[in-house]
N, C-alpha and C positions, 0 to 999 in steps of 0.2 A: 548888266546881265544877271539874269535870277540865279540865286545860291540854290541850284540844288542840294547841297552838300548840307546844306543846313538844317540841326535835328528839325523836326518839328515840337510844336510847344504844346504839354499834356491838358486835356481838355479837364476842365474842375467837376471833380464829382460833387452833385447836389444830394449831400446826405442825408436833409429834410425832407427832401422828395420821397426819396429813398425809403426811411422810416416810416412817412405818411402811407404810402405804397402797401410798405411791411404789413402796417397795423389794418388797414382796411381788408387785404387778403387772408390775415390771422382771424379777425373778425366775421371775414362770411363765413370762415371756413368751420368756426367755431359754432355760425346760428345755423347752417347746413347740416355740421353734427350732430345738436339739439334737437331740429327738426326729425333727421332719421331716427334718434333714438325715442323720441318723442310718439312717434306716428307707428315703432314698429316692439316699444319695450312699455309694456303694461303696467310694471312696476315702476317705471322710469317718469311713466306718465302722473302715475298717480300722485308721486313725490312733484315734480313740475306742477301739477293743478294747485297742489295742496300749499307750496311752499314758496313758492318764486311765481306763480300766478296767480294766486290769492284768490282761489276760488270758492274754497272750502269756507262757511259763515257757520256762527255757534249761537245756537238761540240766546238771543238777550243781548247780542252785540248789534241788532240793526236799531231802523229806527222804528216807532210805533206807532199805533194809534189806539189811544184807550178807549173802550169799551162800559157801556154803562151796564152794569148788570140786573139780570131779570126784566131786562127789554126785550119787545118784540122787533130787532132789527134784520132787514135785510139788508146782505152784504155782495158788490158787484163791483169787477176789475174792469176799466173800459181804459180803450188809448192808453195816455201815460195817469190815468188816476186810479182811487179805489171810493165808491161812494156809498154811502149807507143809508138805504131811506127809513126814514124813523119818526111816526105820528105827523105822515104829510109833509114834510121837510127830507129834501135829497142832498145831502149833505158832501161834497166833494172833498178829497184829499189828496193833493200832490204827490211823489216818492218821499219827501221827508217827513212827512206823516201831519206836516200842518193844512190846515183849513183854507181852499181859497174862494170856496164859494158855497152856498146852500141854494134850491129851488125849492118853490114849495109845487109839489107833484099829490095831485089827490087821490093816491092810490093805497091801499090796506094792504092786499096779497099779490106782490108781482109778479110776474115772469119778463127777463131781461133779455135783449140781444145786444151783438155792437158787431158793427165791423169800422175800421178804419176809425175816423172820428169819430164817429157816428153811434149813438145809444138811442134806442125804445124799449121800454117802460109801457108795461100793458095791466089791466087788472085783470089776473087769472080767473075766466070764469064772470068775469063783470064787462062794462061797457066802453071803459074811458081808455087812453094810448096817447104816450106824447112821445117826440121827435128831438133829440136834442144834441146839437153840434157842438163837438167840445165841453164847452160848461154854460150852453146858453139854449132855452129851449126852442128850437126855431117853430114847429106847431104840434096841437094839442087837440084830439075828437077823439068823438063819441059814437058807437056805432049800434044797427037795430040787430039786438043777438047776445050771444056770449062768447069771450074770446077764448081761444084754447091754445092759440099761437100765433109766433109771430118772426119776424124775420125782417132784418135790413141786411141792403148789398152795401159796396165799398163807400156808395155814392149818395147813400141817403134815403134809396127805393125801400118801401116800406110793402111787406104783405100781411096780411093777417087772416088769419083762419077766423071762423065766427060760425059754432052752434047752435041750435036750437031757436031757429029760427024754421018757413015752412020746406026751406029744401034742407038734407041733410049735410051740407058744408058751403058755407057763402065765402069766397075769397074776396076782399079789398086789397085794391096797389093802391099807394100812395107815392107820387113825388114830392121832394123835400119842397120842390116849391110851389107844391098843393093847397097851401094853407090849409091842413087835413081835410082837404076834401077829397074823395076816392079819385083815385084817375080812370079806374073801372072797377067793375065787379065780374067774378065768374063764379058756374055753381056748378054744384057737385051733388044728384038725386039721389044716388044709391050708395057711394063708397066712401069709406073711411081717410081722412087726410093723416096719411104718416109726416111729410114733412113737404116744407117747401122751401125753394130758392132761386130769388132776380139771378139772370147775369149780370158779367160788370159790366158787359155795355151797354145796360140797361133795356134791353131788348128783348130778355128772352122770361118768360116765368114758367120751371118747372115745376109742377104736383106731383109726389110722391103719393099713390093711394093703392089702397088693400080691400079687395073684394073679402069678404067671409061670407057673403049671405049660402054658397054652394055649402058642399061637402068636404070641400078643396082650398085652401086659400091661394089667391091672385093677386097678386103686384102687379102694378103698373104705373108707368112714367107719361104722362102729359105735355107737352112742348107747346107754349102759348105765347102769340106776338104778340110784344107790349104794344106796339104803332097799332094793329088790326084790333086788338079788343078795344084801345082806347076810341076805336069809331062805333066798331061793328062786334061785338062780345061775342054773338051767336057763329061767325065764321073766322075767328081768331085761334082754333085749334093746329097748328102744324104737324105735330107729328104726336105718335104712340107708341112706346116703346113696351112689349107685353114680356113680364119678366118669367121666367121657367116655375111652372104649376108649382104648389107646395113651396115656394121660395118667399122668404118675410123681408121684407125691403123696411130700413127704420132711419137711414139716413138721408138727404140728397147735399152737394155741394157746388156750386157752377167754381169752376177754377179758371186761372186764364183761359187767353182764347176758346173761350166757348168750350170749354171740355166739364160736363158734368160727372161727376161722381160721385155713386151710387153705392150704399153700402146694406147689404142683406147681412140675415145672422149668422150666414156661413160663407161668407163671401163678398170683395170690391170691384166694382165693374168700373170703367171709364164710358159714357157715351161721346162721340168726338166722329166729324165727320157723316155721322148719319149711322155709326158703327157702336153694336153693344159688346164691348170685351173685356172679360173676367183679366183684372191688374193681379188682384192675389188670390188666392183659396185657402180655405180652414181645413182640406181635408189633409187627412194624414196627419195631422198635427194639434197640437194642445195650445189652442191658441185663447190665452184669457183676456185679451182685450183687443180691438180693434177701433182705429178712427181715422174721419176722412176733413174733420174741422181743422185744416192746416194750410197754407199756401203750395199750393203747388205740389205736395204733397200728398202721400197716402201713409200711415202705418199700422202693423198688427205687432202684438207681444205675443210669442210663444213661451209656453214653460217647458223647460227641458232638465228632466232630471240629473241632476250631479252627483247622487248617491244614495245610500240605502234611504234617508230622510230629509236629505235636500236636492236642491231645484235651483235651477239659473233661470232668471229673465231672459229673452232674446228680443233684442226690441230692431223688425225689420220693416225698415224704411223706403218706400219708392218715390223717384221721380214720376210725378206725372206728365212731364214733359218729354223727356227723353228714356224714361223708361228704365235708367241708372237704379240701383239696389245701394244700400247702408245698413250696415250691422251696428247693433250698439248692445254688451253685456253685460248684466249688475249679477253679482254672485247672492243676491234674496229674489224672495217670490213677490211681485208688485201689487201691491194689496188696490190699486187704483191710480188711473192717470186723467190728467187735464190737459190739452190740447187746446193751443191757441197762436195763430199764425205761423212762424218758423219756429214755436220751444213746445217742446213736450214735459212735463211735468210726472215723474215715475214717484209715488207714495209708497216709499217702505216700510213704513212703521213709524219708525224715528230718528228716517232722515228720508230726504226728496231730492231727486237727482235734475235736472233741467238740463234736457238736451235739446241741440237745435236738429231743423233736417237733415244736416250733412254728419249727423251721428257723431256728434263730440260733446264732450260736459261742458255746459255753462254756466252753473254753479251747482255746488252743494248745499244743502240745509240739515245741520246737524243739530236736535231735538233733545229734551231730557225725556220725554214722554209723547206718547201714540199720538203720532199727527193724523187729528180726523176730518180736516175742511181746509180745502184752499181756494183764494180766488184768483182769476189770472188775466192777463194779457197777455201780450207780446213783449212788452216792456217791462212789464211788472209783475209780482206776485204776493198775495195776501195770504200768509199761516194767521188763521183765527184760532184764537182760542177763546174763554168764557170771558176775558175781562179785556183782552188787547187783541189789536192784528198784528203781528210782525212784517211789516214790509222788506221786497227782495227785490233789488234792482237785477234786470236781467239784463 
């Protein structure tokens, strides 16, 4: 017969458990804390960047790249390198500031683009353009005219502006696997090309242009099939988007899914769906800088006074996707910014702050003297000065 009567036997406490338990819930609770204070104390923040995130860099402590003085070099941030072409030779350099390749590029005066992998190399004003993936040049031509612009999408689509030739603006696309040979040409009789840009899925080329010949100046947006001009150039026009009289259009950008944006001198528009609508406006506000070269992104800097002789930055941030706002403020006036895929680059004088879209420091650049040239990527960034670059990983 079973003992009821009998105590029962006390189950072993696992005090390893127990402890393991302890320390993982002291632990969230602890990066939870950091987090709130982090995201909602200014000051709390700035010590965390500065001290325990090691954000904050001091001129002289990165790595470099030296500089020959009293050369005529030009200097360009592309993907993860920084390259400097100099008497025909394009010189490559990794983040640690060593050499891992040269081309030789026969260009004097460039003018440079990059998106994604992808870098061209045009001669301002001259004939010649090459195409180069990574660190290899994949093609190389020469076109009838002068260039004044240029432009690659993610994928290697190549357009180029070309003057002075007998229409007033001749465009070439190029595909990367053109072996520079045009994939089409369109022209332009009467008006000025402000800017141009492929979409990514290589389908669409906007033209950005400016009437003046009136009394009035006229913007206007162009929509051109890549598949239809590459047959038929003369009926490859899709659409026109005619921007409000007196209005100066000087940017374009295709962003994801087909949404182009458009930026005037007082004003970012989104086109998307067949719809033109103003993302942000300059009015009412003291807005010193604006740009739309970012992923998926739009931003404009406001200066807002803090007192009888200073001014705060306000650097306002939108989603172009969803439409989401970001605040980001530096207590100086931003003498200049650089913009390149998700970091924005704010130039204080002597020091540079690197925020990404979602409005948070990704590093500092702390100076002994007026920073007056940077170059950038997404990954990286070049402080030049006369004899070195200082490289920033981002």
């Amino acid at each position: 017969m079973r003992d009821y009567w009998k105590e029962p036997v006390p189950k072993k406490v696992n005090k390893k458990k127990i402890i393991t338990i302890t320390i993982i819930i002291s632990v969230v609770i602890a990066i939870i804390s950091v987090l709130v204070v982090y995201y909602n104390n200014k000051s709390a923040r700035e010590w965390i960047d500065r001290i325990l995130l090691r954000k904050e860099v001091m001129q002289d402590k990165v790595n470099t790249i030296e500089l020959k003085e009293n050369q005529n070099m030009n200097l360009y941030a592309f993907n993860k390198y920084i390259g400097i072409l100099n008497k025909n030779r394009f010189t490559i350099y990794g983040n640690t500031g060593n050499e891992e390749t040269n081309l030789e590029i026969q260009i004097s005066n460039p003018i440079f683009d990059s998106a994604n992998r992808f870098l061209v190399i045009a001669e301002k004003k001259g004939k010649k353009l090459y195409l180069i993936n990574d660190k290899d040049i994949i093609w190389e031509a020469n076109v009838e005219g002068n260039i004044s612009q240029i432009h690659v999408n993610k994928n290697g689509y190549v357009a180029v502006v070309i003057t002075d030739t007998s229409y007033k603006t001749v465009i070439n696309v190029y595909s990367p696997e053109g072996e520079g040979k045009p994939k089409f040409k369109t022209y332009l009789s009467s008006t000025r090309t402000a800017d141009i840009a492929i979409s990514n899925d290589n389908k669409h080329l906007a033209i950005a242009e400016v009437d003046t010949s009136g009394t009035i100046i006229q913007s206007n947006i162009k929509i051109i099939s890549v598949d239809k001009a590459s047959t038929d150039p003369t009926n490859s026009l899709e659409n026109t988007y005619k921007g409000e009289t007196d209005k100066l259009i000087t940017s374009i950008k295709y962003q994801d899914k087909n949404k182009l944006i458009c930026m005037y001198t007082d004003s970012i528009h989104i086109i998307e769906n067949g719809q033109d609508t103003i993302l942000m406006s300059n009015e009412k506000r003291k807005m010193i800088f604006q740009s739309i070269q970012l992923t998926n992104h739009a931003m404009q800097i406001e200066e807002r006074s803090s007192g009888l002789f200073t001014a705060d930055s306000v650097v306002n941030i939108i989603n172009t996707e969803n439409r989401g706002t970001k605040e980001y403020m530096v207590n100086s006036v931003t003498k200049e910014i650089y913009t390149y895929g998700n970091i924005m680059a704010l130039n204080l004088g002597t020091e540079i702050e690197f925020i990404n879209t979602e409005g948070w420091l990704v590093k500092r650049y702390v100076a002994y003297q007026e920073i007056t040239d940077i170059i950038m990527s997404n990954n990286l960034a070049g402080i030049v000065y006369r004899d070195k670059i200082e490289i920033i990983n981002l």
